[in-house]
Each structure stands twice: as structure tokens, then as C-alpha cells.
C-alpha positions in Angstrom: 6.0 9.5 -42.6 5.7 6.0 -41.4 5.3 3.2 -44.0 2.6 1.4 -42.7 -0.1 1.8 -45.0 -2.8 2.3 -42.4 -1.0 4.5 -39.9 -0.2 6.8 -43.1 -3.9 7.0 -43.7 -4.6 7.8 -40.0 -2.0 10.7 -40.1 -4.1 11.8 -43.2 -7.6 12.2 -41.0 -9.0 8.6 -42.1 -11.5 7.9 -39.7 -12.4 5.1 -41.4 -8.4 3.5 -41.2 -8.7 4.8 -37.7 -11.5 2.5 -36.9 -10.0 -0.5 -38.6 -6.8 0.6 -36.4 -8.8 0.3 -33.1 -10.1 -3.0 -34.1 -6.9 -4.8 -34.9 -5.4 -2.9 -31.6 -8.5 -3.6 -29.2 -8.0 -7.5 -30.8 -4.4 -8.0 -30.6 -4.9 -9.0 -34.0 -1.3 -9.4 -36.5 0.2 -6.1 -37.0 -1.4 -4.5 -33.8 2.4 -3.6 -32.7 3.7 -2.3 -36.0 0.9 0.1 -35.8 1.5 2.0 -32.8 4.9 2.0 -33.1 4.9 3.6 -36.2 1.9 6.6 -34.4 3.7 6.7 -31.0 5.9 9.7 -32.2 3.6 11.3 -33.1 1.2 12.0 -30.5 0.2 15.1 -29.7 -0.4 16.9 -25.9 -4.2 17.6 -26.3 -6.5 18.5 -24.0 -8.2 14.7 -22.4 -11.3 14.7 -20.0 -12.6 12.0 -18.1 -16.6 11.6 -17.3 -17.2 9.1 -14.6 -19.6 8.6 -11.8 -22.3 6.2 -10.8 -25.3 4.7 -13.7 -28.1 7.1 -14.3 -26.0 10.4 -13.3 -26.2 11.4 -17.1 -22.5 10.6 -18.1 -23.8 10.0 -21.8 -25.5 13.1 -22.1 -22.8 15.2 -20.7 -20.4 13.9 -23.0 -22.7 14.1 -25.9 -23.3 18.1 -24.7 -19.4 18.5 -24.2 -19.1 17.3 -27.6 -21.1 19.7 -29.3 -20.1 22.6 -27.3 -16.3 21.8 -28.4 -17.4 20.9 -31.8 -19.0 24.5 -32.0 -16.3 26.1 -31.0 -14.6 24.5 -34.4 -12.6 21.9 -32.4 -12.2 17.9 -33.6 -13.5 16.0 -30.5 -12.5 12.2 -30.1 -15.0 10.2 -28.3 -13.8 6.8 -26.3 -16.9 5.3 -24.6 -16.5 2.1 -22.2 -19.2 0.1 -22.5 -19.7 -3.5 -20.2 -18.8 -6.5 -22.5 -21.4 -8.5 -24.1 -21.8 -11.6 -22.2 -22.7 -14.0 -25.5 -19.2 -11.7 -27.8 -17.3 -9.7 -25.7 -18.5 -7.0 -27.4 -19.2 -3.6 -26.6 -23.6 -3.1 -25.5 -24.4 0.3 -26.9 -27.4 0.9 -24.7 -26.5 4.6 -24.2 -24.5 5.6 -27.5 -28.5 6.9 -28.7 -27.9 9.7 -26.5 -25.3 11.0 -28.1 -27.7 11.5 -31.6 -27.2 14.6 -31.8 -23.6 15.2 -32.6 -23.3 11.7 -33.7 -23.0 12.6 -37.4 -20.8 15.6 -37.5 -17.7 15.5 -39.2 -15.5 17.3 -36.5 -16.2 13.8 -34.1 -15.2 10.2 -34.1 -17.2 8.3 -31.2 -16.1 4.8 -30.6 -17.3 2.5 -27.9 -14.8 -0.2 -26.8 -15.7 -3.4 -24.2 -14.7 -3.3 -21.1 -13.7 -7.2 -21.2 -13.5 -8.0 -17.7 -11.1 -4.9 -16.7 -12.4 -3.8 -13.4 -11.1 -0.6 -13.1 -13.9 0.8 -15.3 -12.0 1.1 -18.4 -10.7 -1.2 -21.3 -7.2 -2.7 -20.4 -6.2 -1.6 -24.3 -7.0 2.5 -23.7 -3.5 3.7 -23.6 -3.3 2.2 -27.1 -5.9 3.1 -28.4 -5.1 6.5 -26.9 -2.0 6.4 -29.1 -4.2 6.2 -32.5 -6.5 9.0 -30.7 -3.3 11.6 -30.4 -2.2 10.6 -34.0 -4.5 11.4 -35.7 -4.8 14.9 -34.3 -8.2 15.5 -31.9 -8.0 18.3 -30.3 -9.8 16.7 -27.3 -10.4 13.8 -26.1 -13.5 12.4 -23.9 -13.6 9.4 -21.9 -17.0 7.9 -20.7 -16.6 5.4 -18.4 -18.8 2.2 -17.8 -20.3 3.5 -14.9 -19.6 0.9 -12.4 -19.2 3.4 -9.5 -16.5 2.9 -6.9 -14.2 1.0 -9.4 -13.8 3.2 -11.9 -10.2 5.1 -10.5 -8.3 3.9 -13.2 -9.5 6.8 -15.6 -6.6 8.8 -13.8 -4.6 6.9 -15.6 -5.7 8.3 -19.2 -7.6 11.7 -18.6 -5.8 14.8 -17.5 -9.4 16.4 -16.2 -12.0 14.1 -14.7 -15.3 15.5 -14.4 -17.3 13.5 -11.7 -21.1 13.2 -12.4 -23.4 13.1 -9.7 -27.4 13.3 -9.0 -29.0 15.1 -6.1 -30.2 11.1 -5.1 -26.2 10.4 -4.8 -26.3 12.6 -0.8 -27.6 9.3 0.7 -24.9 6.7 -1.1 -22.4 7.1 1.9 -20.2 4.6 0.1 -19.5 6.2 -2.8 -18.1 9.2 -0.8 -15.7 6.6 0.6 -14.6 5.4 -2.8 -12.2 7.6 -3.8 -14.0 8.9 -6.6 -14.4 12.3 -4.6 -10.3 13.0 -4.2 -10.1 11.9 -7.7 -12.2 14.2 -9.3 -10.7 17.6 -10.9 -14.3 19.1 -11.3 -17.8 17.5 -9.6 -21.0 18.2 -11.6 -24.6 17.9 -9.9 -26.3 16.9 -13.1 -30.2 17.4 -12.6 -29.6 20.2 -10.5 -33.6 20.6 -10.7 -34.4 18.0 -8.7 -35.2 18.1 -5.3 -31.5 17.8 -2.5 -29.3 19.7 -5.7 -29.0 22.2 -2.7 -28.9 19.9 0.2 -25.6 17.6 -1.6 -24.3 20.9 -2.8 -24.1 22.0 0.7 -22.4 18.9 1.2 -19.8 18.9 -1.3 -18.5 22.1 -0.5 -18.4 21.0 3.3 -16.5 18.0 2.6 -14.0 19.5 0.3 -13.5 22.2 2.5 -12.2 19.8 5.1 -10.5 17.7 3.5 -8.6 20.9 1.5 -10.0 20.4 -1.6 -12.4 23.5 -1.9 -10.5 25.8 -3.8 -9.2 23.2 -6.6 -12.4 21.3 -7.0 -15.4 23.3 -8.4 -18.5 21.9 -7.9 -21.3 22.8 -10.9 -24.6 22.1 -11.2 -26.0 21.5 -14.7 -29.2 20.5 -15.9 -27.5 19.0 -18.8 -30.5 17.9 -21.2 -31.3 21.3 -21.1 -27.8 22.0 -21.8 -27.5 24.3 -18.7 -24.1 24.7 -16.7 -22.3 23.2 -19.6 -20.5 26.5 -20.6 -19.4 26.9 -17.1 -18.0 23.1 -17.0 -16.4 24.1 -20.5 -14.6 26.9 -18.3 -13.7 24.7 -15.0 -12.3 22.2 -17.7 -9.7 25.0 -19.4 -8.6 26.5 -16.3 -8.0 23.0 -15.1 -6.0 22.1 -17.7 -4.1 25.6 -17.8 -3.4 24.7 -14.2 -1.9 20.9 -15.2 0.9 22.6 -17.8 1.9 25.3 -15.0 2.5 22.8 -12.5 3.9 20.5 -15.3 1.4 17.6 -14.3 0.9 16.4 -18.0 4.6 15.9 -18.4 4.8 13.9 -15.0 1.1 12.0 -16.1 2.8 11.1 -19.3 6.3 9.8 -18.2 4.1 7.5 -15.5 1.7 6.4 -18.4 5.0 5.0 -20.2 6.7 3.1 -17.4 3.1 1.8 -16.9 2.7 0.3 -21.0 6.1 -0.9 -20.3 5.1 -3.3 -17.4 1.6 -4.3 -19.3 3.5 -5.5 -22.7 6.0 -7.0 -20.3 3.5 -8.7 -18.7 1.6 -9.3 -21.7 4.5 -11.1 -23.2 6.0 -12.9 -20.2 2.5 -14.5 -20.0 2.2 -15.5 -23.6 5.6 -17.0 -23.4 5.3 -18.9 -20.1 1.7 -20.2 -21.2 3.2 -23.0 -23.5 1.4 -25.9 -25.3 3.2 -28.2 -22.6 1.9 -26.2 -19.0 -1.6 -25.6 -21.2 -2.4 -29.3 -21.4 -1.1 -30.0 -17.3 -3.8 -27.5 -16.8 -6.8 -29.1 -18.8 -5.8 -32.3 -17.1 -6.6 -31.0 -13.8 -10.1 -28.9 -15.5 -11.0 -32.3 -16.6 -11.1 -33.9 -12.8 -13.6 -33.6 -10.1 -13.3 -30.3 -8.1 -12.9 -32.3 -5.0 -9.6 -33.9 -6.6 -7.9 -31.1 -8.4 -4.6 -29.9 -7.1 -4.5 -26.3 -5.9 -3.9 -23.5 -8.1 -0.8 -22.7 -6.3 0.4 -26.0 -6.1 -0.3 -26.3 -10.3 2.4 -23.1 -10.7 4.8 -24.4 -8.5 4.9 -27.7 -10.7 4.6 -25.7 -14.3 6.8 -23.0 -13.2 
């Protein structure tokens, strides 16, 4: 049992230690190390889906309808949503954490929105640590909602095991996102108000698409109506025989040894930069802030002369 007081208490189901975790975590405040040092062993392999697409596909409400279907089902859901940063705090704007009312105050969820902070991959650059106090304190699933910045947003393969891309029937005309990537990253692609008019006409689409590029068969495509909470039992389904799919083919173990070397290089690169950003190359830099733009030196030529 680890000594830290706080990671004891998160081992013990202390949502309220867990949120006092994230904070210090998400701030790199003192301790933030010992913390997850003491969890790390004991994370747990959990089941960890990814809801992404563009703004206004109803990301919220399908993880808020996810939620309760999982929670009904008896099963402790953990809820990371990445919200933009406040502009005036760096802070997390939680515009669409209303929509998620009504499973908001069950005891079988902890829902946590975390800034962005300028990361532009759609995520925070501190979830894979925050992941850590997630697995150790024993969800049984884990949801990520991501900022909804569209084309951006491929980093969530880094964290989830399933991603679940959400898409309106208005989504058949934006060419671009079809180009992003986000298509050949998704695991499952939901048509959320399937009611509106071209659900059929994208559908159509989709399956063309997939088909050519081979991904028909391993890439389900589901229309929901997901106010109404219709389709969500069969996006329940897609997700478990998704993730039966990932331990066959021993994809979590391979997604896990690649989400270590990659913490490895971010606290290297954490700590190389904190180091090499001395008191000394820190004042050389606000000399050449405090001149004219026309007269400052290049940024290059600044590192080659603090290097």
C-alpha cells in the first residue's frame, strides 16, 4: 500500500482525494511525481473509449448516454472531458458539462473536465497522468470527450483503446474532414441525429468509403438519435466486441508498451527544458523581448548563443 497519504485514499475510492490528485497533477504542483509513482503499479487494464468528432455532433450527450447505460449495467464509469482553456485562467469553460445532468450525481461516476492549455492535438498534454489516477482508483471504464476541434484531434489514439467518431448527417458536405484522418482513426463511426434529413445519403457514403479503403468490416457505422437515447445499446455492443477484438490481437499490450516510451520522452523533455531554461538564458531572453521587433536577434540565432 503506498505511503502517500493521498494516493492511499485514492486506492480506497476517494473521489474527493482523486480530485485533489488531478489538480496537483494537471498543475505540476510539489508532490505531483510522488503521486503517480506511488499509483503507477497499480493500474488496471479497463475498458477506455474515445468520443471525438467535429462541434455540435452531440459528443456530450453521447458520453453522458454511454455513461448511464454503463452505470446501469452496475459499472463505475470515469469521465475525462477536454474542454478549450479559458483565455483570462487557463481554466477549463464548461459550456457543455450541463448535458451530462442526468448522470451527473450518481455515485458509480466521477466526471472531470480538464483544459486543454494550448495542446493542439485535442487533448490535455497531462492525460496519460491523469490516466494513471483514473486506473488506480479502479473505473471500470473510462470516457474521453474531446474538445471538439475537428481535424486535430488524433492524438486521442494515444489514450483510448476504442474511439467512437461522432458525426451529423450535415458532416456529407465537409470534404476536409474526410481528409483528416479522423475516418482511419476511428474504431466505430456514429451518425448522431440519424433523423435528420442526408442520415441515409452520408450513411451511403461511409460504407462506400470504407469499403474501398478496406475498412468495412472493422468499422461499424451506427446511427443513433442519441437524445432520444436510440442506437446507444447497439454502440454499447460495437464498443465490447471492439475491445474483445484489441486483447485477441494483443493491441492493448502493444498500445500500452508505446504509451510508456511515449511518458518517457515527455518527462525527459519536461525536465531537459526546465533545466536548460536557467535564471541566466531567462534574462538574455527578456533583453531581446524588451527591444523593438525590428532589432531583435532571431530566435535561432538567440539558441545558438544560450545553448
Amino acid at each position: 500500500m503506498p505511503n502517500t497519504s493521498l494516493a492511499s485514499k485514492i486506492l480506497k475510492k476517494d473521489k474527493l482525494a482523486l480530485s485533489r490528485a488531478i489538480s496537483i497533477v494537471e498543475n505540476r504542483l510539489k508532490g505531483y511525481k510522488d503521486i503517480l509513482s506511488e499509483l503507477y503499479p497499480y493500474r488496471k487494464s479497463i475498458c477506455k473509449i474515445g468520443v471525438t468528432g467535429p462541434p455540435g455532433a452531440g459528443k456530450s450527450t453521447i458520453t453522458s448516454k454511454l455513461s448511464k447505460k454503463y452505470i446501469d449495467k452496475g459499472k463505475e464509469v470515469g469521465v475525462i472531458c477536454v474542454d478549450p482553456s479559458s483565455s483570462f485562467n487557463g481554466g477549463a469553460i464548461l459550456g457543455d458539462r450541463i448535458r451530462m445532468n442526468e448522470v451527473y450525481m450518481s455515485d458509480n461516476i466521477f466526471i472531470r473536465s480538464i483544459a486543454t492549455r494550448g495542446s493542439y492535438g485535442g487533448l490535455s498534454d497531462n492525460i496519460l497522468d491523469i490516466e494513471i489516477l483514473y486506473e488506480a482508483f479502479g473505473f471500470d471504464v473510462i470516457v474521453y470527450e474531446t474538445v471538439g476541434v475537428g481535424q486535430i484531434e488524433l492524438d486521442i489514439m494515444n489514450c483510448a483503446n476504442t474511439i467512437v467518431l461522432v458525426i451529423t448527417p450535415e458532416s456529407g458536405d465537409d470534404i476536409q474532414m474526410m481528409k483528416a484522418g479522423l475516418i482511419e482513426c476511428a474504431s466505430i463511426i456514429v451518425i448522431n441525429k440519424s433523423d435528420r434529413d442526408g442520415a441515409d445519403k452520408i450513411n451511403t457514403f461511409l460504407e462506400q468509403y470504407l469499403r474501398i479503403n478496406d475498412l468495412g468490416e472493422s468499422v461499424p457505422v451506427i446511427k443513433t438519435i442519441a437524445i432520444k437515447e436510440e442506437g446507444i445499446g447497439s454502440l454499447i455492443s460495437a464498443i465490447k466486441k471492439n475491445h474483445i477484438r484489441l486483447i485477441e490481437k494483443k493491441e492493448l499490450s502493444r498500445k500500452d508498451d508505446q504509451k510508456y516510451r511515449d511518458m518517457i520522452a515527455k518527462i525527459a523533455s519536461e525536465n531537459l527544458l526546465e533545466k536548460f531554461m536557467n535564471e541566466k538564458r531567462l534574462r538574455l531572453i527578456d533583453s531581446e523581448v524588451g527591444k523593438s521587433a525590428e532589432r531583435r536577434m532571431s530566435p535561432y540565432n538567440l539558441f545558438e548563443k544560450i545553448k
